[in-house]
PAPA-912055 format. One record per residue: residue number from 1; x, z, y of N, C-alpha, C, O in turn; residue in three letters; chain. Coordinates in Angstrom, 3 decimals, decimal comma. Atoms other than C-alpha are relative to their C-alpha. Layout:
<atoms>
i: NUM | n_u: X | n_w: Z | n_v: Y | ca_u: X | ca_w: Z | ca_v: Y | c_u: X | c_w: Z | c_v: Y | o_u: X | o_w: Z | o_v: Y | aa: ALA | ch: A;
...
</atoms>
This chain:
<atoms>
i: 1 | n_u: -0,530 | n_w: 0,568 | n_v: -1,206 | ca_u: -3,357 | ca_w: 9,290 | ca_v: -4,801 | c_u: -0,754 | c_w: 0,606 | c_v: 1,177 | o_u: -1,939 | o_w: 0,743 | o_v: 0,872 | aa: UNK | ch: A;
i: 2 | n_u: 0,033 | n_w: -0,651 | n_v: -0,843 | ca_u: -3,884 | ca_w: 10,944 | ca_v: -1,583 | c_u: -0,877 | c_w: -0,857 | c_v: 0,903 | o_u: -0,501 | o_w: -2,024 | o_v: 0,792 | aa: UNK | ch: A;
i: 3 | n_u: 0,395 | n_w: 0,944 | n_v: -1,043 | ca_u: -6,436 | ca_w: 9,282 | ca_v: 1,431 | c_u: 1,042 | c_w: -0,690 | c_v: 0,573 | o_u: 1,102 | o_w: -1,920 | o_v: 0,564 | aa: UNK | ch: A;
i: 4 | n_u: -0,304 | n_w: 0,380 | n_v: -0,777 | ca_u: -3,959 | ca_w: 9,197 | ca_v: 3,464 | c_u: 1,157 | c_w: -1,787 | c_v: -0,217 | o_u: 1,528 | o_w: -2,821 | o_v: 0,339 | aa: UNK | ch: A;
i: 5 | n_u: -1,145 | n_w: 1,130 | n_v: 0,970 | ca_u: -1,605 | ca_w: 7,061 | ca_v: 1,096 | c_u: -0,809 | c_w: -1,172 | c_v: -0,508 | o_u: -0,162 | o_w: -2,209 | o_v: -0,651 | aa: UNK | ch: A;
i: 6 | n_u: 0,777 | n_w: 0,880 | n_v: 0,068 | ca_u: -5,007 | ca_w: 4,948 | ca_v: 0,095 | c_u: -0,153 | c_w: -1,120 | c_v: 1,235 | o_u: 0,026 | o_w: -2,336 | o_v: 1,315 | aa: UNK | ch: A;
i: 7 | n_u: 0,216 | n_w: 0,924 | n_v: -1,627 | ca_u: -5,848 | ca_w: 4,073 | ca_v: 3,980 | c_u: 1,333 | c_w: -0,455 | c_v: 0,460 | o_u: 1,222 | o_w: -1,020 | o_v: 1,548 | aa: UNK | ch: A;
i: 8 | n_u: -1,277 | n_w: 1,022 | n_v: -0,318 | ca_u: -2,076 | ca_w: 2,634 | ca_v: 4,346 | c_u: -0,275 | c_w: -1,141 | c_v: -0,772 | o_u: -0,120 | o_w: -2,295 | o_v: -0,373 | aa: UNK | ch: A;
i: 9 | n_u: -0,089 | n_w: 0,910 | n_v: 0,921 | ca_u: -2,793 | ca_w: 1,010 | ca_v: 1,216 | c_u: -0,929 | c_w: -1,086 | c_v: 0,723 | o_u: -0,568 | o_w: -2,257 | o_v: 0,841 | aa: UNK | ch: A;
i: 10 | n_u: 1,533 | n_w: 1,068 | n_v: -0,272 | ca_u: -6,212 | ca_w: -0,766 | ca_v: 2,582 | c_u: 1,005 | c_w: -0,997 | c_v: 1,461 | o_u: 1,204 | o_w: -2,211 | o_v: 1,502 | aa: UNK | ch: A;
i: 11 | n_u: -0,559 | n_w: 0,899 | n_v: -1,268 | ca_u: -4,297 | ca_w: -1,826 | ca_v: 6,109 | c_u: 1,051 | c_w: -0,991 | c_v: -0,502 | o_u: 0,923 | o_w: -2,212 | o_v: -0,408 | aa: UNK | ch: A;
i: 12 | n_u: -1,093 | n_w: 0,877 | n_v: 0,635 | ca_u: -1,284 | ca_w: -3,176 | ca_v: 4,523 | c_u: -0,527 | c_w: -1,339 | c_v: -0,909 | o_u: -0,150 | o_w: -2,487 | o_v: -0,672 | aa: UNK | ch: A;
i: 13 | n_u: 0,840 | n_w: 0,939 | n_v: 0,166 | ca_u: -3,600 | ca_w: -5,085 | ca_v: 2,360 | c_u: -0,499 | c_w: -1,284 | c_v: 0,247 | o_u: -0,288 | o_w: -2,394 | o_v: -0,240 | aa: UNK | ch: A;
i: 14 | n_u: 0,561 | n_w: 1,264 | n_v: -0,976 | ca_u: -5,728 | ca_w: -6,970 | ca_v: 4,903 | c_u: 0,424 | c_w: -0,521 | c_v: 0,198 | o_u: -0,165 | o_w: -1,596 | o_v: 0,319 | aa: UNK | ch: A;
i: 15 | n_u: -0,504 | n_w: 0,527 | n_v: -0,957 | ca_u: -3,062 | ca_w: -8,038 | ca_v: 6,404 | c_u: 1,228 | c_w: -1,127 | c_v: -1,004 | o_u: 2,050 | o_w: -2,001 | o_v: -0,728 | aa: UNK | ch: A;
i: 16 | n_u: -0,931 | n_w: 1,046 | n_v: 1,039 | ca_u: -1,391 | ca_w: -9,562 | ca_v: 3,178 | c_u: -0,455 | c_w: -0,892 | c_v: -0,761 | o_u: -1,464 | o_w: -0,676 | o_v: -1,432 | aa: UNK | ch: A;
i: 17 | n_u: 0,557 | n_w: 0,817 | n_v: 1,238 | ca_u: -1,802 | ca_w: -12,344 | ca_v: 1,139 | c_u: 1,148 | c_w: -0,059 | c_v: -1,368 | o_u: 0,912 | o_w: -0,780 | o_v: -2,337 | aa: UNK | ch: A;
i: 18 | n_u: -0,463 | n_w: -0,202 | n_v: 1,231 | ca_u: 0,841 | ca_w: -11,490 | ca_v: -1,386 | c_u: 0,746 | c_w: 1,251 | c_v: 0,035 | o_u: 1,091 | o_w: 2,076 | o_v: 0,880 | aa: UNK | ch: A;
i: 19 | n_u: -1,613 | n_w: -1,801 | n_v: -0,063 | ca_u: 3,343 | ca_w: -8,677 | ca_v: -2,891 | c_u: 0,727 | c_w: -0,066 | c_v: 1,288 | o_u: 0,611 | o_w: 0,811 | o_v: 2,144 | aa: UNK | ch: A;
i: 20 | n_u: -1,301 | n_w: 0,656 | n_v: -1,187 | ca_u: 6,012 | ca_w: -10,293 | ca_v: -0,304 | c_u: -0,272 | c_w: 0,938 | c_v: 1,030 | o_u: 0,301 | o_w: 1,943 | o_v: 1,452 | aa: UNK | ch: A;
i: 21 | n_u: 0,138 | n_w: 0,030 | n_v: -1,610 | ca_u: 4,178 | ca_w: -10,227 | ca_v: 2,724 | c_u: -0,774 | c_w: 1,523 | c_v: -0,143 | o_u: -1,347 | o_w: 1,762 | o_v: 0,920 | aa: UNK | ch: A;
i: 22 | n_u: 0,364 | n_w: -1,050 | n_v: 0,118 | ca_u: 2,882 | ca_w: -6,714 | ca_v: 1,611 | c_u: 1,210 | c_w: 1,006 | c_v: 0,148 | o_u: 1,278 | o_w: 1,986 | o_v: 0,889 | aa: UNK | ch: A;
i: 23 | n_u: -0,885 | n_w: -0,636 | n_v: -0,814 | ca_u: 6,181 | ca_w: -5,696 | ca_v: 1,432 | c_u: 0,965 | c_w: -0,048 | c_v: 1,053 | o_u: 1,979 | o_w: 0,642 | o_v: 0,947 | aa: UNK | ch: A;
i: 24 | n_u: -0,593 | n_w: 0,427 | n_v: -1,092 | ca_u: 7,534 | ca_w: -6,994 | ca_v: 4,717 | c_u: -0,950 | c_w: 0,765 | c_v: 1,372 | o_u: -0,508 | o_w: 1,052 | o_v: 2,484 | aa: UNK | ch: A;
i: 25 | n_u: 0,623 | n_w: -0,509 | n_v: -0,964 | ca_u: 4,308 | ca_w: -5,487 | ca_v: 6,445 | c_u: 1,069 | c_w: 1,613 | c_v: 0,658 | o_u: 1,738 | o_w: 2,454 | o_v: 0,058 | aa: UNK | ch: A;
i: 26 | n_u: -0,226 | n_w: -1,135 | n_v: -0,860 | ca_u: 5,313 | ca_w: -2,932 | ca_v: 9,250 | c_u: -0,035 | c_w: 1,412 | c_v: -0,473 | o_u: 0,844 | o_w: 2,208 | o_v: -0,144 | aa: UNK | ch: A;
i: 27 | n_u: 0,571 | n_w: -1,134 | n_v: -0,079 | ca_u: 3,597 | ca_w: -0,026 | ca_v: 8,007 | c_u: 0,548 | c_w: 0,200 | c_v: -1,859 | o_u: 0,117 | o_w: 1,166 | o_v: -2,489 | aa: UNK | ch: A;
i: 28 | n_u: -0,441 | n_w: 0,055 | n_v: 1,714 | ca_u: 5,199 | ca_w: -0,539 | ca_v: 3,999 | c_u: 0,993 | c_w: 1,053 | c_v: 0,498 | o_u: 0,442 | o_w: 2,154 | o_v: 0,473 | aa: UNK | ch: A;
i: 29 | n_u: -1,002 | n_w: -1,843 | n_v: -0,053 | ca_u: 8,301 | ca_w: 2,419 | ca_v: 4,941 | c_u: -0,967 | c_w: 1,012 | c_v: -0,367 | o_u: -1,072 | o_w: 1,620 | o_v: -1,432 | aa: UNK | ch: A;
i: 30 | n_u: 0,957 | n_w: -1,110 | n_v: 0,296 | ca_u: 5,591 | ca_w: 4,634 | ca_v: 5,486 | c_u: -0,913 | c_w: -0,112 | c_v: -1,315 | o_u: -0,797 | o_w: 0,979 | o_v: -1,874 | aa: UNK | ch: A;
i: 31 | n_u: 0,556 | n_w: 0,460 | n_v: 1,371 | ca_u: 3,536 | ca_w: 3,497 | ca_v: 2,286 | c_u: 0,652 | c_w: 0,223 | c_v: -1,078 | o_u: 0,247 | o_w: 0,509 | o_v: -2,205 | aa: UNK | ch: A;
i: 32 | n_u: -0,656 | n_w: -0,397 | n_v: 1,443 | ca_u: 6,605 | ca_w: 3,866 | ca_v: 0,460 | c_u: 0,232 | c_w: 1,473 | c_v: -0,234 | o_u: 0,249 | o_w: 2,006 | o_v: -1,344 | aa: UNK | ch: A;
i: 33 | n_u: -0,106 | n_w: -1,510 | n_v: -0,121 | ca_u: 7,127 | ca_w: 7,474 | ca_v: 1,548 | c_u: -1,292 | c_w: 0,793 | c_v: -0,352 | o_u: -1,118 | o_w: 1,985 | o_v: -0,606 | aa: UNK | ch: A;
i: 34 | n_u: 1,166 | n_w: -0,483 | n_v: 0,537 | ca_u: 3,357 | ca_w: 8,250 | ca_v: 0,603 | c_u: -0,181 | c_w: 0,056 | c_v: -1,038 | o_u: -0,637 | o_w: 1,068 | o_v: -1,569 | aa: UNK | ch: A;
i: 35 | n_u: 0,145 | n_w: 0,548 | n_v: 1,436 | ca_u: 3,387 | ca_w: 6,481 | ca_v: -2,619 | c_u: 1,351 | c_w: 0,749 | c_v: -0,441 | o_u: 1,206 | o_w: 0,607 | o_v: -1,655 | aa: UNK | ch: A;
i: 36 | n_u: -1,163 | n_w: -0,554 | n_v: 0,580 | ca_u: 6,682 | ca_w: 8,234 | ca_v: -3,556 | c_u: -0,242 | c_w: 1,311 | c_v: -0,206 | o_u: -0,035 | o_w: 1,816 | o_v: -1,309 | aa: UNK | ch: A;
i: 37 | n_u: 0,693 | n_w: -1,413 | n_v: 0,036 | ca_u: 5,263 | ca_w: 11,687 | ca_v: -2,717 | c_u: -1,444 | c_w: 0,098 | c_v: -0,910 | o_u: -1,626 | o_w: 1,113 | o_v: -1,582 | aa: UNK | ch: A;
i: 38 | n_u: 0,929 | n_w: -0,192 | n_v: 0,945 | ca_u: 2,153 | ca_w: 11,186 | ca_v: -4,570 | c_u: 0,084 | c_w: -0,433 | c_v: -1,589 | o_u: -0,385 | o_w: 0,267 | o_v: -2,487 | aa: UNK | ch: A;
i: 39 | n_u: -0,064 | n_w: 0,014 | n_v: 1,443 | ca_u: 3,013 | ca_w: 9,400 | ca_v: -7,826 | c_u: 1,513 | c_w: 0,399 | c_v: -0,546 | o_u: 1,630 | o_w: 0,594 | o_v: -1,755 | aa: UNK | ch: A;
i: 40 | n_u: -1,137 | n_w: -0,304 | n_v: 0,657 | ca_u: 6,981 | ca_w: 10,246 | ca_v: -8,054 | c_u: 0,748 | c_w: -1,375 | c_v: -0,398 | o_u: 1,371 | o_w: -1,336 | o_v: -1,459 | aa: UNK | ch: A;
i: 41 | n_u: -0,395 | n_w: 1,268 | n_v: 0,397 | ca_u: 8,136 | ca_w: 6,426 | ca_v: -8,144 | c_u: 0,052 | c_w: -0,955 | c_v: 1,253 | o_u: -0,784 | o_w: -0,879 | o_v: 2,153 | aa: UNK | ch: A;
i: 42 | n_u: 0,274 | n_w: 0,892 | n_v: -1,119 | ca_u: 9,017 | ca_w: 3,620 | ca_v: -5,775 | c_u: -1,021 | c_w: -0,807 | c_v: -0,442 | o_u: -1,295 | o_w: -1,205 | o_v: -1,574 | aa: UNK | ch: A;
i: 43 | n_u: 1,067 | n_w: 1,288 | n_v: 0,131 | ca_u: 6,248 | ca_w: 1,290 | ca_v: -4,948 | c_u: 0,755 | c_w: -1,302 | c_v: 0,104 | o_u: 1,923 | o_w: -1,546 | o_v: 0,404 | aa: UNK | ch: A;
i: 44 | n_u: -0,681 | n_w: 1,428 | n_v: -0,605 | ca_u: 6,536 | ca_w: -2,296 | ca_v: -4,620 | c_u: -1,256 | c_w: -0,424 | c_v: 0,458 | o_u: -2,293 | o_w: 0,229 | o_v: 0,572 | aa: UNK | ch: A;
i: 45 | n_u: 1,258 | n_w: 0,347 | n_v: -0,521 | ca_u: 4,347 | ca_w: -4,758 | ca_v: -3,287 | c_u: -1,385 | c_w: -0,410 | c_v: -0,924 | o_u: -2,157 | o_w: -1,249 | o_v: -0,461 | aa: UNK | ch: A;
i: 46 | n_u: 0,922 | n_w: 0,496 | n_v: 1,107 | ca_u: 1,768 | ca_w: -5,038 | ca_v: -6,627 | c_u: -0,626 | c_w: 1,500 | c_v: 0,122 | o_u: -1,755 | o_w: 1,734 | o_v: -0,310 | aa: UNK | ch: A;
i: 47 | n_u: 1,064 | n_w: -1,108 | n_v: 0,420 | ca_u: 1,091 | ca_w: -1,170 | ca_v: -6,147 | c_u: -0,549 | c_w: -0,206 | c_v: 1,316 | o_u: -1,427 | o_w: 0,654 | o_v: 1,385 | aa: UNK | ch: A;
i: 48 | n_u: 0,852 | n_w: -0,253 | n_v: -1,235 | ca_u: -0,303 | ca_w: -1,774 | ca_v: -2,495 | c_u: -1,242 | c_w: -0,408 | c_v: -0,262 | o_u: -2,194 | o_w: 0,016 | o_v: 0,394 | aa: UNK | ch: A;
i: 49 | n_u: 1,235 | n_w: 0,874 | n_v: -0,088 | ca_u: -2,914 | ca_w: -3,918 | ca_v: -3,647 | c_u: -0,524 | c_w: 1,416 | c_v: -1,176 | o_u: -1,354 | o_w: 2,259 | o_v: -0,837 | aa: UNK | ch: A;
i: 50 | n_u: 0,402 | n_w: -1,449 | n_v: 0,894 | ca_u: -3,329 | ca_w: -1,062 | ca_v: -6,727 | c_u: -1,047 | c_w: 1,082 | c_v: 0,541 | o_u: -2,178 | o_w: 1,416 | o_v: 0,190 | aa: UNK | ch: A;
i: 51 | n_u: 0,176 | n_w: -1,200 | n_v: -1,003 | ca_u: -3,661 | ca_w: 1,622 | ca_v: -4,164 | c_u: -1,385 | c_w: -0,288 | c_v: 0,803 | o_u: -2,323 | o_w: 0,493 | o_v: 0,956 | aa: UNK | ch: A;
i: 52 | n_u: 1,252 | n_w: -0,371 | n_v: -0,929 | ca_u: -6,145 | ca_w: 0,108 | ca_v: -1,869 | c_u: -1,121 | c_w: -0,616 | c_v: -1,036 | o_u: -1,194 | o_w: -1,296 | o_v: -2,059 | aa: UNK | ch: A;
i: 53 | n_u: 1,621 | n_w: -0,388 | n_v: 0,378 | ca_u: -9,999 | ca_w: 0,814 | ca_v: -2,001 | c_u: -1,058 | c_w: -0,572 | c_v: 0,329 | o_u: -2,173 | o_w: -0,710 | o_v: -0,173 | aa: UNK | ch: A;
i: 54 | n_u: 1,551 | n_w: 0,505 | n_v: -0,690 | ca_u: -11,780 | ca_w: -0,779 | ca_v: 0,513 | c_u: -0,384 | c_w: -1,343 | c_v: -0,800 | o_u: 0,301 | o_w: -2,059 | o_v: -1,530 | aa: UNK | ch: A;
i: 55 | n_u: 0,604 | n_w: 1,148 | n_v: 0,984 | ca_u: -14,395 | ca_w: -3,367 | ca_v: -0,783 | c_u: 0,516 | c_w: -1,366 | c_v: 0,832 | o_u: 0,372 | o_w: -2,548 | o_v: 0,519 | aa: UNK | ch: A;
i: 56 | n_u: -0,170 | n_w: 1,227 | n_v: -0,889 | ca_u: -13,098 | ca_w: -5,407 | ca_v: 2,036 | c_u: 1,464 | c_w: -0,304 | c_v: -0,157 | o_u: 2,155 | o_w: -0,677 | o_v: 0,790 | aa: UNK | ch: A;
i: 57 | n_u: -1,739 | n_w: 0,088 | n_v: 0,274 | ca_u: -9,632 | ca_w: -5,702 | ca_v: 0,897 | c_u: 0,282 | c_w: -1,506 | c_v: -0,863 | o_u: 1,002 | o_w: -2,470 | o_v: -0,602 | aa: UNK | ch: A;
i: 58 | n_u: 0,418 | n_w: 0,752 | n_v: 0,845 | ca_u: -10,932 | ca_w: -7,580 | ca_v: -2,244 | c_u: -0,294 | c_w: -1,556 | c_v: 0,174 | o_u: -0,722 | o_w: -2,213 | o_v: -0,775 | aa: UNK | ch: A;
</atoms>
């Protein structure tokens, strides 16, 4: 997975408290177009949390 496709993952994250509201966030289009280019599959909202890294996400 790519930084750039990680650091969507981490924002989208923070800002969620479930799949849902992970995939309703703003910035999920673009997340899906990252995550589609790097693993070859749509995401949903269970790979955002997957994807991100930061310890502060957790």
């Amino acid at each position: 997975m790519s930084e750039a496709t990680t650091e969507l993952a981490n924002r989208i994250a923070r800002a969620s408290f479930s799949h849902a509201e992970a995939e309703a966030h703003p910035l999920f289009p673009t997340f899906r177009l990252a995550f589609a280019r790097d693993t070859g599959k749509a995401p949903t909202g269970a790979d955002v949390f997957d994807a991100a890294s930061a310890p502060d996400v957790f």
